[in-house]
Every structure is written in C-alpha cells, then in structure tokens.
C-alpha positions as semicolon CSV with decimal commas, in nm:
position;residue;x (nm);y (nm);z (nm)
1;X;-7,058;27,500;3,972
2;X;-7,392;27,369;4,030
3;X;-7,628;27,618;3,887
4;X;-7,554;27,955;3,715
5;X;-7,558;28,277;3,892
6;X;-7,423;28,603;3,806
7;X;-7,186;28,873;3,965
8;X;-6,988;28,598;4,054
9;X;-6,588;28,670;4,089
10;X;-6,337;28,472;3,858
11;X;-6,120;28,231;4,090
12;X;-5,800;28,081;3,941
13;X;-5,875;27,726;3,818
14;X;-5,669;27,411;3,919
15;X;-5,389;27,378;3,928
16;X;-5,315;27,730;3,964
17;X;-5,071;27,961;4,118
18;X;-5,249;28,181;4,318
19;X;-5,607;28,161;4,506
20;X;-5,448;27,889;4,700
21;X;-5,609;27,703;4,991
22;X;-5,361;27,543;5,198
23;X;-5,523;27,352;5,431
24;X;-5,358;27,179;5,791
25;X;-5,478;26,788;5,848
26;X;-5,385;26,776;6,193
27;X;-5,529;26,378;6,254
28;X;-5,768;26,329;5,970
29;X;-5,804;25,917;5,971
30;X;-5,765;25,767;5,654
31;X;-6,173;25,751;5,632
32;X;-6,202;26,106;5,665
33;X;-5,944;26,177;5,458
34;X;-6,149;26,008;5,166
35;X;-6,499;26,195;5,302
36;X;-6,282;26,569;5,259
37;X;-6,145;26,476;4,970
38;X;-6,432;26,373;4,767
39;X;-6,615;26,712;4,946
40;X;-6,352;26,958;4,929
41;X;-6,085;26,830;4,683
42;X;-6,199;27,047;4,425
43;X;-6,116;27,410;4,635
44;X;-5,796;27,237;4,800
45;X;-5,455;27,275;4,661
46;X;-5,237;27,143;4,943
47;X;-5,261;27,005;5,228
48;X;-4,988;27,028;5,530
49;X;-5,023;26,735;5,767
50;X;-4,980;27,002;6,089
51;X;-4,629;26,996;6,290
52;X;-4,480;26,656;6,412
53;X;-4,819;26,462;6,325
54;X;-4,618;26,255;6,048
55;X;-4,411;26,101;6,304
56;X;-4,715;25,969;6,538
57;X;-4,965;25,919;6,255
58;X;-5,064;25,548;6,188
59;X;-5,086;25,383;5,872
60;X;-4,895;25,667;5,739
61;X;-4,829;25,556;5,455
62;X;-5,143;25,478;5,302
63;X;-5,330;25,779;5,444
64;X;-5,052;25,967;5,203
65;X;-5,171;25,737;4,938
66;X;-5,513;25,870;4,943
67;X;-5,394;26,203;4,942
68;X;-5,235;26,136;4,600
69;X;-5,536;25,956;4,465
70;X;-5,680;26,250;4,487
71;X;-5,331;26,403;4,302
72;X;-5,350;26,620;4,597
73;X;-4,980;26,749;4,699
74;X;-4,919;26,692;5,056
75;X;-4,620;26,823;5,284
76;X;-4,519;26,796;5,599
77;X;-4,540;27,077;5,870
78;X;-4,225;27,317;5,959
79;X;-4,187;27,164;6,270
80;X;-4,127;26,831;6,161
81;X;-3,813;27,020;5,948
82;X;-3,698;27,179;6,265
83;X;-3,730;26,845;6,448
84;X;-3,444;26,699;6,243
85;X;-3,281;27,013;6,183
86;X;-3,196;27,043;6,549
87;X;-3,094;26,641;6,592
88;X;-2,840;26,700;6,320
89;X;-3,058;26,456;6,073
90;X;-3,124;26,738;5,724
91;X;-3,026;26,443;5,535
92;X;-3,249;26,205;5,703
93;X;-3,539;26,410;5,652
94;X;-3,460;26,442;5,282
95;X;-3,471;26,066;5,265
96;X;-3,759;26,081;5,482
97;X;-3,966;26,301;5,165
98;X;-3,821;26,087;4,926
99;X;-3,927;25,775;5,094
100;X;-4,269;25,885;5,127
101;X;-4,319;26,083;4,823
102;X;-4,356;26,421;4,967
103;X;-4,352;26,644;4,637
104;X;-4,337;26,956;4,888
105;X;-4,129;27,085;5,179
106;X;-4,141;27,373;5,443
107;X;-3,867;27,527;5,547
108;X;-3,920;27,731;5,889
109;X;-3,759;27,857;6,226
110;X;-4,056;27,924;6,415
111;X;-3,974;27,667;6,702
112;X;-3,559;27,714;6,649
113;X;-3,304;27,932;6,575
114;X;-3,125;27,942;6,267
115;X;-2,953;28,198;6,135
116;X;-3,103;28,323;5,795
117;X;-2,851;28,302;5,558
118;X;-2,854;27,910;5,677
119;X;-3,189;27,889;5,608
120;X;-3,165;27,988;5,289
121;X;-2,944;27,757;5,222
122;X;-3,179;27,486;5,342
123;X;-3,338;27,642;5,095
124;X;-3,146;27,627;4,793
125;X;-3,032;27,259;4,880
126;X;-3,421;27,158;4,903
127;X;-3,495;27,335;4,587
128;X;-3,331;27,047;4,375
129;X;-3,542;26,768;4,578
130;X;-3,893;26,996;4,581
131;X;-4,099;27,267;4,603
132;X;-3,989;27,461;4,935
133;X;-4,263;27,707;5,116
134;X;-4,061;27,884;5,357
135;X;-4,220;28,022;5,665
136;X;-4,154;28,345;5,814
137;X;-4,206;28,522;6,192
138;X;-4,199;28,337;6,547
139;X;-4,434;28,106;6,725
140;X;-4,317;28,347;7,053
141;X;-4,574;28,578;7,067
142;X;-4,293;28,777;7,240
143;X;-4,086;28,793;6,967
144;X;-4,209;29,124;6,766
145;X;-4,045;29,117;6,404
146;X;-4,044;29,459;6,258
147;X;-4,183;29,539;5,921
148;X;-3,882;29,620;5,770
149;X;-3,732;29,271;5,857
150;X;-4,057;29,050;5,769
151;X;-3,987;29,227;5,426
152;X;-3,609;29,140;5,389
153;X;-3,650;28,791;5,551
154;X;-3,921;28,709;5,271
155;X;-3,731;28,881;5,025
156;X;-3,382;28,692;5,051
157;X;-3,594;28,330;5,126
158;X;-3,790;28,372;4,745
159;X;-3,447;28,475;4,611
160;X;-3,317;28,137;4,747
161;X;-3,562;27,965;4,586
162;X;-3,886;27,947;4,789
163;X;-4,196;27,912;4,581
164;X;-4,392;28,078;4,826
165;X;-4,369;28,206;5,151
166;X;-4,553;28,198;5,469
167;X;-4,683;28,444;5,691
168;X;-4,690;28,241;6,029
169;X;-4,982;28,257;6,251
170;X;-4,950;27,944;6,389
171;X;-5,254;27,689;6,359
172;X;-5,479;27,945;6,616
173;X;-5,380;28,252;6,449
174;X;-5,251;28,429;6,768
175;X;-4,904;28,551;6,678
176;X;-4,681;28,654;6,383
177;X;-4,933;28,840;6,157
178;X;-5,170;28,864;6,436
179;X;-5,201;28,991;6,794
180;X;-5,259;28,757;7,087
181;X;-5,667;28,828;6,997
182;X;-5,631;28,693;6,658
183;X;-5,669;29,118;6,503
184;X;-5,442;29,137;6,222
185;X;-5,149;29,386;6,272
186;X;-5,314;29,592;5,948
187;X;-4,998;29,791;5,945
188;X;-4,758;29,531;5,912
189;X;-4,941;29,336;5,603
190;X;-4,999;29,646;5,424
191;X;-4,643;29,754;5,441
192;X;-4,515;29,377;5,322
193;X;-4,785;29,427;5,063
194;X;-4,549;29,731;4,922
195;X;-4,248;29,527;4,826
196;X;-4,332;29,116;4,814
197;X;-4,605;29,009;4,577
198;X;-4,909;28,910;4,678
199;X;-4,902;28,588;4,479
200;X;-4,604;28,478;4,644
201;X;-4,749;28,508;4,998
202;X;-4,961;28,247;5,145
203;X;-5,115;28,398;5,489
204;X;-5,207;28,173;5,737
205;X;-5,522;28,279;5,840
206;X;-5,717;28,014;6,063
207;X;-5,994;28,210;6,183
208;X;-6,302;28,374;6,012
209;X;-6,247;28,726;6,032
210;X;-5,866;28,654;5,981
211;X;-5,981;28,552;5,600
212;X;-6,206;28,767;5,568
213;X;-5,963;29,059;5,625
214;X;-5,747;28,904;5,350
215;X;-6,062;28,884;5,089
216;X;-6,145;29,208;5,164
217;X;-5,794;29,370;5,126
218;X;-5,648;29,125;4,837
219;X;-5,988;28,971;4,661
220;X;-6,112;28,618;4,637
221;X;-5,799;28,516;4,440
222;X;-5,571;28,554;4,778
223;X;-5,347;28,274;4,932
224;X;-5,470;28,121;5,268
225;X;-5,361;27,887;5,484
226;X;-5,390;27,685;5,770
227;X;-5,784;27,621;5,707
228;X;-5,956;27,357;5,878
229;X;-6,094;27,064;5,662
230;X;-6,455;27,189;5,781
231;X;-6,422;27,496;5,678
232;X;-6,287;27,487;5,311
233;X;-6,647;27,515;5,154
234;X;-6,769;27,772;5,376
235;X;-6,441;27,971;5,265
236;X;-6,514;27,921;4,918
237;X;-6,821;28,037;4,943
238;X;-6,714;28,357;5,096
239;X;-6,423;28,386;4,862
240;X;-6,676;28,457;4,610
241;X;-6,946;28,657;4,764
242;X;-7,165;28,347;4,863
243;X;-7,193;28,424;5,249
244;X;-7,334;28,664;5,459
245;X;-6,951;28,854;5,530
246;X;-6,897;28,886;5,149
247;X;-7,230;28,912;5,045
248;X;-7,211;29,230;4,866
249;X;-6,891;29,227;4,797
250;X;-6,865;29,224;4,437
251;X;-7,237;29,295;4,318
252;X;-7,253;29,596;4,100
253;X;-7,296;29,941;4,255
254;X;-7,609;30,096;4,127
C-alpha cells in the first residue's frame, strides 16, 4: 500500500482463493479497459464481460487481449451459456472459449430451464475444458427458492465440480439473494452460511449496502461480485475499514 497505517485487516494476496472481487464489464471500450486495469487491476480477480455482451462487443478479440495483459482471467456471462444452451449449440460454445481463450466458464439457469442434474452435468463436462462458476436462484423475482433448496442446489453443483458458486442477484441486485428493494433476505444467507462454505460462495452484491452487509457478516476476506469497474477501489477501501461504513470496524475496542 502506499503509506503504513495500523489496525488494518489482512486481505488474501493475489492470486488467492478467497476475498475475491468479481467484477461485470458490461461495455468497457478497449481504452477503458486499459484505464481500469492499470487503476484497479491490483484488487480485481475476474472479470465477467455481463450477459450476451460478447456476442455484440467490437474488436472482441483484442479487448480480451488486454484483459490478459493484465493476466486478468476473464469469462463470459451465464446468459451467453444459456444462449447456446437453448439453440442446441453446448459444443459451439465450448469452441467458442477455446477460440477465444476464455480460461473460465459460468454455468447458470437463471434465464432457462434446465433440470439440475443436467446442469451438473454441464458441469462436469466443462470441468475438463475450465474453471466452471455455477450460478444459483432465478432472474424471476417471482420465483421464491426456499432455503433448503438454495442449499442442495449449491451443494450437488460444487460436488460436480464447480469451483465456486454464485448467489444470483442479477447485475441490480433486486432478486435471488435480495428483495425487489435490494434488502438482503438475512434469513436465507445465514441459513446457506450453515452448510456451504463461505469460501466457495461468491455473492453478487452490486449495491453499497448489499456489500456492506456481506463485510459486516463474513469480514473483508468475503467473495463479491458483480461490482462496477468504478467502484472496485471504493470497495477496497471499505473492505478494510478505510470508509466511512467500515470505519470502525476493526479498530481495537478500548
């Protein structure tokens, strides 16, 4: 860091495991892509190029290439895999990833149905071609998952070889884990917290509050997702107690 200050949590170092950002470039030009990276590379550990952008997304290509200049792994968002899924093209979009390099792929059924023991076996298949994050819950807001199901759908999707799994929110981080206000259903998180590692969840959590929750509940070592490019520094900062929400976070109690 750039000067030394004290009381200052431990965060995982690069490349690490846990502490993730995941953050969603949803039409960064290949310009801006160089002005985050050379910002916020350091706190980034993947970025997800949102839904179907890959498909309308000029230069292509070399934007990816600047992403792995950076060696900064890049996949492409769930809905792009549900997009071929539901043309009858999986194998296309394998040689799709391969084609472009894509070191990392989501597996979701946010948009579609599938049943779940056919994802996982998306799953498994992708696991020999690279690393799978598999999404869990419903972009319908009207489609209420119950605890008990969140925890056996995440469950049987790391067993089939997911590296991590995500807690869907969607990019404004009005459903899934969170009511139509964005308030986090506390109840639900806590009980998934009971039986599927922490480490191995990444929660989308878009808005402010949505990560602060998740600092306050996990610590500054928790996996987030879906942050905006302009707002990866101000969530390091508050990851380690260097904004006003997390302030006193972890100064010692005298």
């Amino acid at each position: 860091m750039n000067f030394n200050l004290s009381q200052i949590p431990q965060r995982t170092q690069k490349p690490r495991v846990s502490g993730l950002t995941m953050v969603m470039d949803k039409g960064l030009s290949i310009n801006e892509v160089h002005d985050f990276m050379s910002v916020s590379g350091p706190h980034v550990d993947i970025v997800k190029l949102g839904f179907g952008t890959s498909y309308v997304t000029p230069n292509l290509r070399e934007k990816l290439q600047v992403y792995q200049s950076y060696n900064m792994p890049i996949y492409f968002g769930g809905t792009l895999f549900e997009a071929f899924l539901i043309r009858n093209q999986f194998d296309d979009y394998i040689a799709v990833c391969k084609d472009y390099g894509i070191e990392y792929v989501e597996v979701s059924d946010g948009s579609i149905s599938i049943p779940h023991a056919e994802k996982c076996g998306y799953i498994e298949k992708l696991t020999k071609h690279a690393t799978v994050l598999s999404e869990v819950g419903s972009k319908d807001a009207a489609h209420i998952i119950p605890p008990y199901k969140w925890i056996e759908l995440m469950r049987a999707e790391l067993e089939a070889g997911s590296s991590y799994v995500i807690a869907e929110a969607r990019e404004a981080g009005n459903v899934g884990i969170y009511r139509g206000s964005g308030e986090v259903r506390e109840g639900l998180v806590q009980e998934i917290l009971t039986q599927i590692p922490e480490e191995k969840i990444i929660w989308e959590a878009p808005q402010k509050a949505q990560q602060l929750y998740f600092l306050e509940l996990i610590g500054c070592n928790v996996n987030l997702g879906n942050i905006a490019p302009n707002e990866v520094i101000p969530l390091e900062a508050m990851r380690i107690g260097l904004r006003g929400d997390t302030f006193e976070l972890y100064l010692d109690k005298k």
